[in-house]
BATORTOR-921311 format. One line per 5 residues: number of its first residue (from 0); their letters; for each residue z, y, x of N, C-alpha, C. Coordinates in nm, 3 decimals, always signed. Layout:
<recs>
NUM) A) Z:Y:X:Z:Y:X:Z:Y:X ~ ...
</recs>
This chain:
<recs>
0) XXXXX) +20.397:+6.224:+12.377:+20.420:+6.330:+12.473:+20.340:+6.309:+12.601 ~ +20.250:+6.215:+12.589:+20.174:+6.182:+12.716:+20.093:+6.310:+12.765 ~ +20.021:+6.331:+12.627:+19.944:+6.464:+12.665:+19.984:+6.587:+12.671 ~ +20.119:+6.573:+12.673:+20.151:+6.710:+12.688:+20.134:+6.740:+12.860 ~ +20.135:+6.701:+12.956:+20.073:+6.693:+13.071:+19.931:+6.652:+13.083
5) XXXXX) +19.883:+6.625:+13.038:+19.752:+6.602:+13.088:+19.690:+6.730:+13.130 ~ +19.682:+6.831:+13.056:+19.624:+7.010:+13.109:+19.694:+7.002:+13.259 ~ +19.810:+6.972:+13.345:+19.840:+6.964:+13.416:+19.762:+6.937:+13.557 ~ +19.737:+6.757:+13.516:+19.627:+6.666:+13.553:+19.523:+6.740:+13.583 ~ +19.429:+6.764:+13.476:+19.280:+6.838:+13.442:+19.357:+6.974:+13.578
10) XXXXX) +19.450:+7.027:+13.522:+19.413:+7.182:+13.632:+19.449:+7.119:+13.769 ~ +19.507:+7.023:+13.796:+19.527:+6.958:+13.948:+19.359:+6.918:+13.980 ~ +19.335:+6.846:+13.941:+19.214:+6.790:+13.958:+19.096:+6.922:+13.987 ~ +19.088:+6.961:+13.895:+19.009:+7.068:+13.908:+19.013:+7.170:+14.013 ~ +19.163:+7.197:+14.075:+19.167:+7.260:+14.150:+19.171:+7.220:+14.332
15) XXXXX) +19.145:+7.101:+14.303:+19.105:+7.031:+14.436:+19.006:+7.036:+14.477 ~ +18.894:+7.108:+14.394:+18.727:+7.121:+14.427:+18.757:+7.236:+14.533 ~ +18.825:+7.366:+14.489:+18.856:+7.489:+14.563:+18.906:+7.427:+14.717 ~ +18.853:+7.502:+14.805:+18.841:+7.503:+15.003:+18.959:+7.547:+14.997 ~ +19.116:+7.509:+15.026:+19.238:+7.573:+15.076:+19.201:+7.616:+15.146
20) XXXXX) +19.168:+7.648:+15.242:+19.148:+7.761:+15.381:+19.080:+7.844:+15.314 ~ +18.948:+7.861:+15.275:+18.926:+7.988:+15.154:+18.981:+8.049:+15.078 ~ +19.053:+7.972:+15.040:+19.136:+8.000:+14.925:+19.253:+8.119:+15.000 ~ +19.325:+8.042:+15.065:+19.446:+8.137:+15.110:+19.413:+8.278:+15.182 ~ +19.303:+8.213:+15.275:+19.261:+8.328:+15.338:+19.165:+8.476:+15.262
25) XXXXX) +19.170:+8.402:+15.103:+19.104:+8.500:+15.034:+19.224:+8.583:+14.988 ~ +19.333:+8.496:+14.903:+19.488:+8.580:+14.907:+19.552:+8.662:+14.995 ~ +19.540:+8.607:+15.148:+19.588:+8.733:+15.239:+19.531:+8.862:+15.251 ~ +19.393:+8.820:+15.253:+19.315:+8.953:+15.248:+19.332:+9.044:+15.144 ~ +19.401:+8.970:+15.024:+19.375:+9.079:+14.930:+19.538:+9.131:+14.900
30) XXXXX) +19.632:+9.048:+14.983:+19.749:+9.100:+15.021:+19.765:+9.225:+15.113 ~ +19.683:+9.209:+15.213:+19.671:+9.294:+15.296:+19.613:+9.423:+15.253 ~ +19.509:+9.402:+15.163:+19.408:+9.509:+15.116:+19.568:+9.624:+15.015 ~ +19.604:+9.515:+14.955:+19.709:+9.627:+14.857:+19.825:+9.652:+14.928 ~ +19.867:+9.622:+15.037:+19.949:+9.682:+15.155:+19.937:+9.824:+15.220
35) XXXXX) +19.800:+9.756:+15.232:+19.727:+9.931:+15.285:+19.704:+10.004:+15.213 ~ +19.691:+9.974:+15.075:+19.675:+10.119:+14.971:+19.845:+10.133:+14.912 ~ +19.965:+10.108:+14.934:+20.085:+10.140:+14.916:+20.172:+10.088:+14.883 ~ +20.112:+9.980:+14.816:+20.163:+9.789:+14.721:+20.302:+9.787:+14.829 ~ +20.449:+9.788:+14.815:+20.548:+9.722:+14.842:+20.558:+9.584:+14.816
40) XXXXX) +20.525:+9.507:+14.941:+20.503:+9.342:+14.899:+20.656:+9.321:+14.939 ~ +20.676:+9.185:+14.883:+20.844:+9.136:+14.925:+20.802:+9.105:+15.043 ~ +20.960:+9.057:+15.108:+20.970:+9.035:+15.239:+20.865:+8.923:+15.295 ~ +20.896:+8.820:+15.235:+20.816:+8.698:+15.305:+20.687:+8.705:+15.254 ~ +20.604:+8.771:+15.194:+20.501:+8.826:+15.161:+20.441:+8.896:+15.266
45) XXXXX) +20.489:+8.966:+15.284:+20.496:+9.089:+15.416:+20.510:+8.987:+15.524 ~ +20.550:+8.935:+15.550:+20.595:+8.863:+15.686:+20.440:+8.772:+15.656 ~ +20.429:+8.708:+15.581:+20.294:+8.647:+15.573:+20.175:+8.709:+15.590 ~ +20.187:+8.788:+15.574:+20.021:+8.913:+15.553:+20.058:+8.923:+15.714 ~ +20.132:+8.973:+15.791:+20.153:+8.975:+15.888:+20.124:+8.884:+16.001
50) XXXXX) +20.189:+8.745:+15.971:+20.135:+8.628:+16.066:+19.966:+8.629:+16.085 ~ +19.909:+8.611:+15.901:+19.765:+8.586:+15.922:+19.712:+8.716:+16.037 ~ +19.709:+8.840:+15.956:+19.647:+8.919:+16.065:+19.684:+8.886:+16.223 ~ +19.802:+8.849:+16.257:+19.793:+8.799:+16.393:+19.668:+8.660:+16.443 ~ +19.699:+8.573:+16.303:+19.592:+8.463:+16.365:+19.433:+8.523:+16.367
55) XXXXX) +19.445:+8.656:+16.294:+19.292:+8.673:+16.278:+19.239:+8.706:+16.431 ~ +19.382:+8.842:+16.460:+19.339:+8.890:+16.557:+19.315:+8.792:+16.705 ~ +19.418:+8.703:+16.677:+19.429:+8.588:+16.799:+19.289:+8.485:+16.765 ~ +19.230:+8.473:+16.671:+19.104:+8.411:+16.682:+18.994:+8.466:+16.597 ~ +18.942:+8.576:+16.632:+18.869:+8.652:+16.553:+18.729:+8.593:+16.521
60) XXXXX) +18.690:+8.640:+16.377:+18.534:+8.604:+16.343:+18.405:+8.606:+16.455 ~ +18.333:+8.517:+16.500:+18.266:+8.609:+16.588:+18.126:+8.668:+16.525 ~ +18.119:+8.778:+16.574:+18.036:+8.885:+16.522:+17.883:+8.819:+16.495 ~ +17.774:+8.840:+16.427:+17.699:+8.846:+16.388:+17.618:+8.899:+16.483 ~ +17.491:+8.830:+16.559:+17.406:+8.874:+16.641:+17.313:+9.019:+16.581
65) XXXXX) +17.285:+9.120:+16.664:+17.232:+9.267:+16.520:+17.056:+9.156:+16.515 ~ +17.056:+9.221:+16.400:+16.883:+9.159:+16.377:+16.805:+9.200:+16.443 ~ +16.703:+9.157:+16.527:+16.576:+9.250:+16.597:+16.480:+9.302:+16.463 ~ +16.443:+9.443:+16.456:+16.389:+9.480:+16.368:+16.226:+9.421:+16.386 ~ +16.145:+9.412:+16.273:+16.041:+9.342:+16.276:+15.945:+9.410:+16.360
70) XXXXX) +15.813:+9.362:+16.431:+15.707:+9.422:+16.499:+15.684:+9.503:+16.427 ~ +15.609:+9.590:+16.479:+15.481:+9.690:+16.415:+15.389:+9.624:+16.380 ~ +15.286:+9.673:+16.296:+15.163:+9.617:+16.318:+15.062:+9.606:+16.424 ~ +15.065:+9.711:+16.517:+15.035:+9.752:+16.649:+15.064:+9.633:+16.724 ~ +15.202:+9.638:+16.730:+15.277:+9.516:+16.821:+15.232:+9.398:+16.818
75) XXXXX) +15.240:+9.343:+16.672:+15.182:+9.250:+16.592:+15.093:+9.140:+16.675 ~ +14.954:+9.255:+16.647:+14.781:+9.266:+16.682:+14.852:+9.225:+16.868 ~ +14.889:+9.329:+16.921:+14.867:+9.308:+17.064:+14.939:+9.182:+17.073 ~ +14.994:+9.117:+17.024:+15.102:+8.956:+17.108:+15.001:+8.853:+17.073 ~ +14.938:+8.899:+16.927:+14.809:+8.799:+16.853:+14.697:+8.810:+16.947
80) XXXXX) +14.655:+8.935:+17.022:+14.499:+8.971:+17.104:+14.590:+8.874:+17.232 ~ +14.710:+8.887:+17.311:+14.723:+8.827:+17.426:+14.760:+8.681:+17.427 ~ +14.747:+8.649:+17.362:+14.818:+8.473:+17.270:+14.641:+8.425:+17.285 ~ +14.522:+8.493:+17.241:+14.386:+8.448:+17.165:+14.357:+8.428:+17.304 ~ +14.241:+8.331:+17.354:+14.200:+8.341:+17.436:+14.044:+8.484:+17.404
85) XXXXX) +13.985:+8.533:+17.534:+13.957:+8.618:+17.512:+13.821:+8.672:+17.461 ~ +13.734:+8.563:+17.398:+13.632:+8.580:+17.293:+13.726:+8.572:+17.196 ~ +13.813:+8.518:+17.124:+13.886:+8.514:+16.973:+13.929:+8.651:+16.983 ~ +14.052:+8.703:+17.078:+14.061:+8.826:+17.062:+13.968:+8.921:+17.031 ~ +13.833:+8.946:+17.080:+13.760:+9.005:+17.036:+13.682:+9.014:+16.915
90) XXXXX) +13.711:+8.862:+16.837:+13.669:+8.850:+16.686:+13.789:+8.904:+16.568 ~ +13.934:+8.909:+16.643:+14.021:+8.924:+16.552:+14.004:+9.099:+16.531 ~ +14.001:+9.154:+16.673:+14.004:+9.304:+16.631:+13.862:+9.380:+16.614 ~ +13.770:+9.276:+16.537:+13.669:+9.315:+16.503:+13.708:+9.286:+16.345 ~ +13.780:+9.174:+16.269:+13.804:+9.174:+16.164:+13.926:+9.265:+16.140
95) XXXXX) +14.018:+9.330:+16.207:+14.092:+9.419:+16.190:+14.065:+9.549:+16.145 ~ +13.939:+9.595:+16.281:+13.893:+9.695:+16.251:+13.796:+9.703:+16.108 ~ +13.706:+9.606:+16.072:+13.579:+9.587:+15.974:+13.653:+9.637:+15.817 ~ +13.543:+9.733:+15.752:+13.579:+9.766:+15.633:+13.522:+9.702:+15.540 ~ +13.551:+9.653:+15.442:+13.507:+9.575:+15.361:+13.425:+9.693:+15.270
100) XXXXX) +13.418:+9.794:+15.262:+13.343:+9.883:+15.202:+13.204:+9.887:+15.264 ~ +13.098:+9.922:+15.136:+12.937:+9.934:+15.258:+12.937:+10.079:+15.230 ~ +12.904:+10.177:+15.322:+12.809:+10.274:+15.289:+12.677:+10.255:+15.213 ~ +12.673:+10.368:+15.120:+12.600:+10.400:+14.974:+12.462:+10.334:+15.004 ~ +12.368:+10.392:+15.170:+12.220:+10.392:+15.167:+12.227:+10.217:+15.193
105) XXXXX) +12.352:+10.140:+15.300:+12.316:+10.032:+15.359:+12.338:+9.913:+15.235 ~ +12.268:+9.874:+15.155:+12.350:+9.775:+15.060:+12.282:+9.651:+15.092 ~ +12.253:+9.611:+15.216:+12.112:+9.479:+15.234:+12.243:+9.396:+15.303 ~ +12.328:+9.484:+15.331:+12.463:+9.343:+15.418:+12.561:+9.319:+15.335 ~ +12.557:+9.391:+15.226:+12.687:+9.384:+15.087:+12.603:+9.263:+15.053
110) XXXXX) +12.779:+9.222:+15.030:+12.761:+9.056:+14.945:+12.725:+9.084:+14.835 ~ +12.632:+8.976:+14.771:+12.587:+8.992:+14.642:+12.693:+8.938:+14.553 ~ +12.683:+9.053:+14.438:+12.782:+8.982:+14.325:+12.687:+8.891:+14.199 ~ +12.741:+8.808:+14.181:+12.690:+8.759:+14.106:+12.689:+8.816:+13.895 ~ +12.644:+8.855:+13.867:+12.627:+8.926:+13.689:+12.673:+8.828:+13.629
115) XXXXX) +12.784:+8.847:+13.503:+12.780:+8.752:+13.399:+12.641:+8.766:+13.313 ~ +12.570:+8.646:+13.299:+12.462:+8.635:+13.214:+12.511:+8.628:+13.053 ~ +12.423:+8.768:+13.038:+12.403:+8.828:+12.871:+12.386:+8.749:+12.755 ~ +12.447:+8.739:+12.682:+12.434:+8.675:+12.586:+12.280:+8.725:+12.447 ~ +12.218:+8.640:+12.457:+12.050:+8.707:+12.409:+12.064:+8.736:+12.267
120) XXXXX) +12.088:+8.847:+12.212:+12.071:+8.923:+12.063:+11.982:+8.824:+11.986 ~ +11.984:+8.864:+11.857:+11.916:+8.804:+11.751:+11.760:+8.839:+11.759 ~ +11.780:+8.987:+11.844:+11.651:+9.005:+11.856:+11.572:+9.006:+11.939 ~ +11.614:+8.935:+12.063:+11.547:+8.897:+12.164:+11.451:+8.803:+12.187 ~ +11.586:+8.696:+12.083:+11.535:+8.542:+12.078:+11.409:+8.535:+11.957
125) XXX) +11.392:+8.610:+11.886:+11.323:+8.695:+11.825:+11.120:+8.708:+11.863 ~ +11.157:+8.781:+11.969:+11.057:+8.824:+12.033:+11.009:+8.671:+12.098 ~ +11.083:+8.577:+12.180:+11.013:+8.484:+12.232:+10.936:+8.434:+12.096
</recs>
């Protein structure tokens, strides 16, 4: 009959990993939650849902700072141009502005691409 407790053990044990303060405070809330939709809790139930919301209200969460929404890109550039001293600034919003595209007639400043080299036919090698 030893093991007839042991599942006991195992669920004690196991349940010592779980945060009591999480824990309970996850039960009130969800005491509270079915209070407010119509749930008749018993008395000392009720009286409990009750205390916590007092401790909540007597030491409340504190709020979450709001997020500053991110720069513009605009914004960005200008904190980066006043941060650069003022030759760099003038190289950054020259690579800002610069299109990596060439116009059709100018192709002498386009980077050269390099060709995969052709593999020479039977009848090329042929001809040499």
């Amino acid at each position: 009959m030893a093991n007839s407790n042991q599942w006991k053990e195992m669920r004690k044990s196991a349940l010592k990993t779980i945060d009591e303060t999480n824990f309970m405070e996850l039960v009130l809330k969800q005491m509270n939650y079915q209070r407010m939709n119509g749930v008749d809790l018993i008395d000392d139930l009720d009286k409990l849902v009750n205390w916590y919301l007092w401790i909540c209200k007597k030491y409340p969460e504190p709020k979450a700072d709001k997020v500053k929404p991110a720069p513009t890109k605009e914004e960005a550039k200008k904190v980066v141009d006043d941060t650069l001293p003022s030759g760099e600034a003038e190289l950054s919003k020259d690579k800002t502005n610069a299109d990596d595209t060439v116009p059709s007639g100018d192709k002498s400043s386009a980077p050269k691409k390099s060709k995969p080299k052709a593999k020479k036919t039977a009848q090329e090698k042929k001809d040499k």
